[in-house]
DRENPA-3360 file (N, C-alpha, C; in nm, 2 decimals, always signed):
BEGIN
1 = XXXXXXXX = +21.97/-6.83/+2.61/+21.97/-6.90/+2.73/+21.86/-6.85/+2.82 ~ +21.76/-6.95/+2.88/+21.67/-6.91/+2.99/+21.66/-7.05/+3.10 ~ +21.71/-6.95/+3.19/+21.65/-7.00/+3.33/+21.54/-6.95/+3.39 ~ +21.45/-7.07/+3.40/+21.32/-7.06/+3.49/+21.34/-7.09/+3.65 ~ +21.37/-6.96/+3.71/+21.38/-6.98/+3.88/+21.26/-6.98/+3.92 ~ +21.26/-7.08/+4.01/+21.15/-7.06/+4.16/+21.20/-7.13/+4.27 ~ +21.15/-7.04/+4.38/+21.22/-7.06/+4.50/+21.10/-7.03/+4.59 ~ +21.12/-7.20/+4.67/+21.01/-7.27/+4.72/+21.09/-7.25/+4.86;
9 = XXXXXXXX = +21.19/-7.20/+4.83/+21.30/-7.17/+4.99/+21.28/-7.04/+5.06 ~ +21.31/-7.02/+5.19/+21.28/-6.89/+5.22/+21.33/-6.79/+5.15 ~ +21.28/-6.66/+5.14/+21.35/-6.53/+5.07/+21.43/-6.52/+5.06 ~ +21.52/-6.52/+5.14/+21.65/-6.47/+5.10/+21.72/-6.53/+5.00 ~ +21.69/-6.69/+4.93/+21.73/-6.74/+4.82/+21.69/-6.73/+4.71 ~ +21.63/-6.58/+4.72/+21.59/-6.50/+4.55/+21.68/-6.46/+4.52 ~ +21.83/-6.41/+4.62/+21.90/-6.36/+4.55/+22.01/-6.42/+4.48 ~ +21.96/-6.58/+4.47/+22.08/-6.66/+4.41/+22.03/-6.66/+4.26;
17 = XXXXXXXX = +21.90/-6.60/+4.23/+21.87/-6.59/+4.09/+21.95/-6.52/+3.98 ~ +22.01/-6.43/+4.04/+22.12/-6.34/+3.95/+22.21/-6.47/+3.91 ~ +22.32/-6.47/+4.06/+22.42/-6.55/+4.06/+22.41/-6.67/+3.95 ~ +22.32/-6.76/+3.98/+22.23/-6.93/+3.89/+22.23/-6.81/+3.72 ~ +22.22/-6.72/+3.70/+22.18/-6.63/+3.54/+22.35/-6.63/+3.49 ~ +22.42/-6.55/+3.59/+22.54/-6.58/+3.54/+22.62/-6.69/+3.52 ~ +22.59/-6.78/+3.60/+22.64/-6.89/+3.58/+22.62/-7.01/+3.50 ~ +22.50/-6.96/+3.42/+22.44/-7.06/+3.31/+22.55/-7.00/+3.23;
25 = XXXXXXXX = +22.49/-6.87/+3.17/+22.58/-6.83/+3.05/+22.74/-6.82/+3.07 ~ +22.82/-6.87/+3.17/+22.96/-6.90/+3.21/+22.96/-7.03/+3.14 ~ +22.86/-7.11/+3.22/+22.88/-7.29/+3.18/+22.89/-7.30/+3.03 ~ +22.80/-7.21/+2.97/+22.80/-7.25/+2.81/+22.92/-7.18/+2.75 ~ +22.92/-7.01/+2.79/+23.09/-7.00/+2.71/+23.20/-7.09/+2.72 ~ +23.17/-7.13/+2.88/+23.32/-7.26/+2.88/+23.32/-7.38/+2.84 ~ +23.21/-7.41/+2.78/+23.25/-7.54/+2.68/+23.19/-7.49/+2.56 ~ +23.18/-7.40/+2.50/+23.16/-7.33/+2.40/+23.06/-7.40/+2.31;
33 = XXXXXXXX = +22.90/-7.42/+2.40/+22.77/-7.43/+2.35/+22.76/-7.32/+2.34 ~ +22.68/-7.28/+2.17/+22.56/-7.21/+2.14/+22.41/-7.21/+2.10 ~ +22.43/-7.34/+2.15/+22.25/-7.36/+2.08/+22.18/-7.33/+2.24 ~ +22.03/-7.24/+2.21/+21.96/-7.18/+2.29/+21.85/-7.31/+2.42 ~ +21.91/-7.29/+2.52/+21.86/-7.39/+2.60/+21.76/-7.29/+2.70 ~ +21.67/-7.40/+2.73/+21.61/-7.34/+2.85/+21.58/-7.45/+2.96 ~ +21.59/-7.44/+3.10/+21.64/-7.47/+3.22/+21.57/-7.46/+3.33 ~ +21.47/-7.53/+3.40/+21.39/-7.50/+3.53/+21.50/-7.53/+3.64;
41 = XXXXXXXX = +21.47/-7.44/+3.73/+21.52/-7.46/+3.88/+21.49/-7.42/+3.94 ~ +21.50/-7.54/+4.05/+21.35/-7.49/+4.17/+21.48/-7.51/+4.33 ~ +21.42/-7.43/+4.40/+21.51/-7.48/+4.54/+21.40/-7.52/+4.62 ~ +21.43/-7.60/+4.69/+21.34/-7.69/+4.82/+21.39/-7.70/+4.94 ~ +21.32/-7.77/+5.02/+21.41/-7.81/+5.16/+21.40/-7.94/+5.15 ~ +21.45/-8.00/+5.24/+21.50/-8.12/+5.24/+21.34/-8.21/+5.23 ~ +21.29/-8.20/+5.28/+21.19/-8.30/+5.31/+21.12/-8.29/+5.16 ~ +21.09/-8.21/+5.08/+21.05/-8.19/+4.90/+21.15/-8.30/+4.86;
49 = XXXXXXXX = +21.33/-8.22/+4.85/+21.38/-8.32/+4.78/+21.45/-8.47/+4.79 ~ +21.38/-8.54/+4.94/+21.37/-8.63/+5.03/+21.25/-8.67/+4.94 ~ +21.13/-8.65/+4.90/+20.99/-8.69/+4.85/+21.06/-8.73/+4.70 ~ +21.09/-8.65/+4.67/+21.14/-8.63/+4.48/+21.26/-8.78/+4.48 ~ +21.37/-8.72/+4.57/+21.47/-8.86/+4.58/+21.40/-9.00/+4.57 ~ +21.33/-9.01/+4.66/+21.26/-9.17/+4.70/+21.24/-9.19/+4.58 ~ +21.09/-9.13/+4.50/+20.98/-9.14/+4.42/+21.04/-9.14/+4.28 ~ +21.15/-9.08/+4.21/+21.20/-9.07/+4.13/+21.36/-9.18/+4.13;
57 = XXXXXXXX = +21.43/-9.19/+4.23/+21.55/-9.26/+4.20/+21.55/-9.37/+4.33 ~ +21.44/-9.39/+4.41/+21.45/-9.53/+4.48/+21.56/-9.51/+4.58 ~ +21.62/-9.34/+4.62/+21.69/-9.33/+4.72/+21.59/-9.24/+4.84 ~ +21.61/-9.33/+4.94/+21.53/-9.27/+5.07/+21.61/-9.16/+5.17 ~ +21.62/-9.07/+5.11/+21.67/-8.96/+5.19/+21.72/-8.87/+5.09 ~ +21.71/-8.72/+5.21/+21.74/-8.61/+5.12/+21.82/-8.62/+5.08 ~ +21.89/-8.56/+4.94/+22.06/-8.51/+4.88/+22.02/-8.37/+4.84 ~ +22.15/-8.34/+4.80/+22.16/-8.16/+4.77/+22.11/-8.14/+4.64;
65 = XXXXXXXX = +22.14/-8.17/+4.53/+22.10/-8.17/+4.41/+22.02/-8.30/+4.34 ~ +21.91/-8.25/+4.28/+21.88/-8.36/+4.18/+21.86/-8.25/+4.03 ~ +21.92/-8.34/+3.91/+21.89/-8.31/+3.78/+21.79/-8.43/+3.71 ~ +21.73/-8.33/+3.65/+21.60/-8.46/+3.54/+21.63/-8.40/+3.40 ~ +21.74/-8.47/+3.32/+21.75/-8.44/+3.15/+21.67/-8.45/+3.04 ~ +21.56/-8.38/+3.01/+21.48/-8.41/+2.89/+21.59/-8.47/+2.79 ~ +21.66/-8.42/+2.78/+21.74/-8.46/+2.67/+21.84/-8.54/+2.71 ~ +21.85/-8.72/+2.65/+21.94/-8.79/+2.70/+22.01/-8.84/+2.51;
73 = XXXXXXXX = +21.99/-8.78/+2.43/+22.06/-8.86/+2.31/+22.14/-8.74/+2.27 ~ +22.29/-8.72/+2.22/+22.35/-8.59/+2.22/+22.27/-8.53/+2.07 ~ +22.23/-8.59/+1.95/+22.20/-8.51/+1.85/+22.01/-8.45/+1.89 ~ +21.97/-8.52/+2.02/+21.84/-8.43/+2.07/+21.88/-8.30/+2.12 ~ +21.99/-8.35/+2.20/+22.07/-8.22/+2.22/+22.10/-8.08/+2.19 ~ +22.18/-8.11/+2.09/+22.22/-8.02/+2.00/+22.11/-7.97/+1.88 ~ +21.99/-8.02/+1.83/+21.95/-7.95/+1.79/+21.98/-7.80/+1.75 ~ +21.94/-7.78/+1.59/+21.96/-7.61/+1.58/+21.84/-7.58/+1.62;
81 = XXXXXXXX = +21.83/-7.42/+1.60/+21.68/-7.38/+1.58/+21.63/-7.31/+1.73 ~ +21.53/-7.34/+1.77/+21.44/-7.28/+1.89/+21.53/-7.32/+2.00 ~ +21.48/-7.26/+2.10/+21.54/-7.28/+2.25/+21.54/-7.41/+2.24 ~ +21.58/-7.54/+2.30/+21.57/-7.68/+2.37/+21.56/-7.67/+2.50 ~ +21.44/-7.72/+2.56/+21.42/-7.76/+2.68/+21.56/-7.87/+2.74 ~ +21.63/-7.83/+2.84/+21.77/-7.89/+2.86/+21.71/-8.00/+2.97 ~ +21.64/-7.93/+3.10/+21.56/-8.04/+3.17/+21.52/-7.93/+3.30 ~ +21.56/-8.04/+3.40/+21.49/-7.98/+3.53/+21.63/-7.98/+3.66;
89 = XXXXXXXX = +21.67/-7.88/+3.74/+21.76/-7.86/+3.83/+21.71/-7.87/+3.94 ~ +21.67/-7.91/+4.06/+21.63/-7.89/+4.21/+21.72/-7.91/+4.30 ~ +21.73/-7.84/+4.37/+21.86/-7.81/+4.50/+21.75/-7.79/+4.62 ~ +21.84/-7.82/+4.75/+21.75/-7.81/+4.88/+21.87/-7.70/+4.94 ~ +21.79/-7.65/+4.98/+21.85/-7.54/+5.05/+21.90/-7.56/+5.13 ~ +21.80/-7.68/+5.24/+21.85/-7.70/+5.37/+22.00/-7.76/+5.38 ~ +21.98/-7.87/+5.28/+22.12/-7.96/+5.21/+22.25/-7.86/+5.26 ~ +22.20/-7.79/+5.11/+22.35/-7.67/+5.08/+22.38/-7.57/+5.24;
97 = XXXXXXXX = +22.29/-7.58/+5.33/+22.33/-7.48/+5.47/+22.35/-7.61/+5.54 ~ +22.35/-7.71/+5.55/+22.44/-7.83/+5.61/+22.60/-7.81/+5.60 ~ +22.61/-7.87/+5.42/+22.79/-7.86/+5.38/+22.80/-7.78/+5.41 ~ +22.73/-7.65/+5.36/+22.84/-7.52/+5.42/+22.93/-7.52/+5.53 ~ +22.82/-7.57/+5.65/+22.90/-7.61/+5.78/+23.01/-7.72/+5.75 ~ +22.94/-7.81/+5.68/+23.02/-7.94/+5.69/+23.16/-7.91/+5.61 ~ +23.15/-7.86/+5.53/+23.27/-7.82/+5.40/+23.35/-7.69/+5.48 ~ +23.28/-7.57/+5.52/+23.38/-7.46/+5.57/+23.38/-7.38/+5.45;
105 = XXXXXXXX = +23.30/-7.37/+5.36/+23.32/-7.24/+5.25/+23.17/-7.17/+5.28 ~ +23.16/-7.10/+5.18/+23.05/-6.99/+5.17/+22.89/-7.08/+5.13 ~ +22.82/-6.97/+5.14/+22.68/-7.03/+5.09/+22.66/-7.03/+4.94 ~ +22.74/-6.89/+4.88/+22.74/-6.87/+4.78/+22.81/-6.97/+4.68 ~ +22.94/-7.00/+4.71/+23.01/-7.13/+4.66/+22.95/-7.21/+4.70 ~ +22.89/-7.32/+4.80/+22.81/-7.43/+4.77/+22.68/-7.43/+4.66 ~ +22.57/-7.29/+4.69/+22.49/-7.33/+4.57/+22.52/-7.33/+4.47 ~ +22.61/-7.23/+4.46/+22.66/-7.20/+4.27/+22.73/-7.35/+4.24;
113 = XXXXXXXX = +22.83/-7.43/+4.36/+22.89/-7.57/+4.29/+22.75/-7.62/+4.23 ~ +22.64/-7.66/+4.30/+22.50/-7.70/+4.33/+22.47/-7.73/+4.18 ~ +22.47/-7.57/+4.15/+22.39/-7.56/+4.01/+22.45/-7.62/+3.88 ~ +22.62/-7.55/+3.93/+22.69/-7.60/+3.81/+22.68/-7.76/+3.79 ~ +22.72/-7.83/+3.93/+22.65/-7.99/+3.89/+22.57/-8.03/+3.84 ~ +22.46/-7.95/+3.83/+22.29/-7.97/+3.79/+22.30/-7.92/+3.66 ~ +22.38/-7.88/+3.59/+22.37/-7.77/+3.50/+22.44/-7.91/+3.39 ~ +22.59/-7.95/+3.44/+22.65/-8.00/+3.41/+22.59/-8.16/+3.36;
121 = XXXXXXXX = +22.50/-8.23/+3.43/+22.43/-8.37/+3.43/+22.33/-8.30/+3.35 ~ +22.27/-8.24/+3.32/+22.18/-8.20/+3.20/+22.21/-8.19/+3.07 ~ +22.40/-8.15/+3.06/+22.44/-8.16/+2.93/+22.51/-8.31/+2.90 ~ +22.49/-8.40/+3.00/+22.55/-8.49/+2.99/+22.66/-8.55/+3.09 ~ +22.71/-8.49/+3.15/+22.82/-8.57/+3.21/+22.80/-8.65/+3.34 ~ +22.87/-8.69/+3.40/+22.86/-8.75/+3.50/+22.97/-8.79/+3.58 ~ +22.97/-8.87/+3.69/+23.07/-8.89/+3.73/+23.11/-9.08/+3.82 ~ +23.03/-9.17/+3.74/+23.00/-9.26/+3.81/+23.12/-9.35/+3.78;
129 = XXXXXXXX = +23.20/-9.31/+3.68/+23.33/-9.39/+3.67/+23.42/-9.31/+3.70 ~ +23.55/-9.36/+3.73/+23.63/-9.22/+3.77/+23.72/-9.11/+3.68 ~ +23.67/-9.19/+3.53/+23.76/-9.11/+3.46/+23.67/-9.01/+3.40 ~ +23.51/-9.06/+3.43/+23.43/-8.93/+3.36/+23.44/-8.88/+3.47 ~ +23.42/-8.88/+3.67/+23.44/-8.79/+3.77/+23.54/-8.71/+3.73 ~ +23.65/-8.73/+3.71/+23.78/-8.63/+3.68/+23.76/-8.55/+3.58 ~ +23.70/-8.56/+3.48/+23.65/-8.47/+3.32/+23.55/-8.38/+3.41 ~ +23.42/-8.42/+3.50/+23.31/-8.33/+3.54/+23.38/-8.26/+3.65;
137 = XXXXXXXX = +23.45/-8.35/+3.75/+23.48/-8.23/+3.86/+23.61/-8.10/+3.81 ~ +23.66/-8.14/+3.70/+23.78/-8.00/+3.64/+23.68/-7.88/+3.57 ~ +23.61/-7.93/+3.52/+23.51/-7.87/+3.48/+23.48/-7.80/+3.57 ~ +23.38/-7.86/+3.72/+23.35/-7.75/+3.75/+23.45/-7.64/+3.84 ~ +23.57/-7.72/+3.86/+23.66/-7.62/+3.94/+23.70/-7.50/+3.82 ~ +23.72/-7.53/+3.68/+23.77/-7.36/+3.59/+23.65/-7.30/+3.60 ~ +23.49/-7.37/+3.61/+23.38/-7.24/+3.62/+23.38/-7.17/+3.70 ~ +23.39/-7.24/+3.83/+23.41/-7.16/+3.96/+23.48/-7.16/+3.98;
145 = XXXX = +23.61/-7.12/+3.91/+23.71/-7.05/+3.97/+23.76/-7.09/+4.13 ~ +23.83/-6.97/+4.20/+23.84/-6.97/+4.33/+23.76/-6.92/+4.42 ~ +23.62/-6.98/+4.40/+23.52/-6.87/+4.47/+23.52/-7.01/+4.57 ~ +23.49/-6.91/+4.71/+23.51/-6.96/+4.83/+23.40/-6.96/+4.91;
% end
């Protein structure tokens, strides 16, 4: 597993690079992938993923997470062999220090949900009907645990 961090956000959001390392290799032991992926993630502020939203999905305004899946057929997927490029993760910083207020948990628990969503729509899932929302959001509550 590799994650490519960059952080286009003030400093102090280098230290979610650990956190985003553990939590790749969590996401894969818990659905019990082994094939070798590798992962860009970039953090922004709103007005980047305000630019990216518009230009890429025809939505005019910032959101918290956007994912881009190189891989959308599951046997590209799964490939054996070399690492696979999984795709691209971008989170806005500013977003995730919004809910924090807005939601009442930590910083730490909103980015890590952040990623794990980003992490999660790159292997596939989604949530636009509600019986796949229910499959992705259980998901992400056993990765994250009770982190607050």
């Amino acid at each position: 597993m590799e994650l490519d961090f960059v952080n286009n956000g003030p400093k102090a959001y280098d230290k979610f690079e650990e956190v985003f390392n553990g939590l790749y290799v969590k996401i894969f032991k818990h659905l019990g992938i082994k094939d070798e992926f590798i992962t860009d993630l970039t953090i922004v502020n709103n007005k980047e993923i305000h630019k990216i939203n518009r230009e890429f999905r025809n939505v005019d305004r910032p959101t918290d997470v956007i994912s881009f899946a190189f891989r959308d057929e599951e046997s590209e997927r799964l490939l054996k062999g070399g690492p696979i490029s999984l795709g691209q993760i971008i989170i806005s910083y500013e977003k995730a220090e919004e809910q924090v207020k807005e939601y009442g948990h930590s910083l730490l628990r909103e980015m890590s949900f952040l990623f794990t969503h980003g992490v999660l729509h790159l292997l596939g899932y989604d949530h636009m009907k509600k019986e796949d929302e229910v499959v992705m959001f259980r998901l992400q509550d056993e990765i994250l645990g009770g982190l607050k």
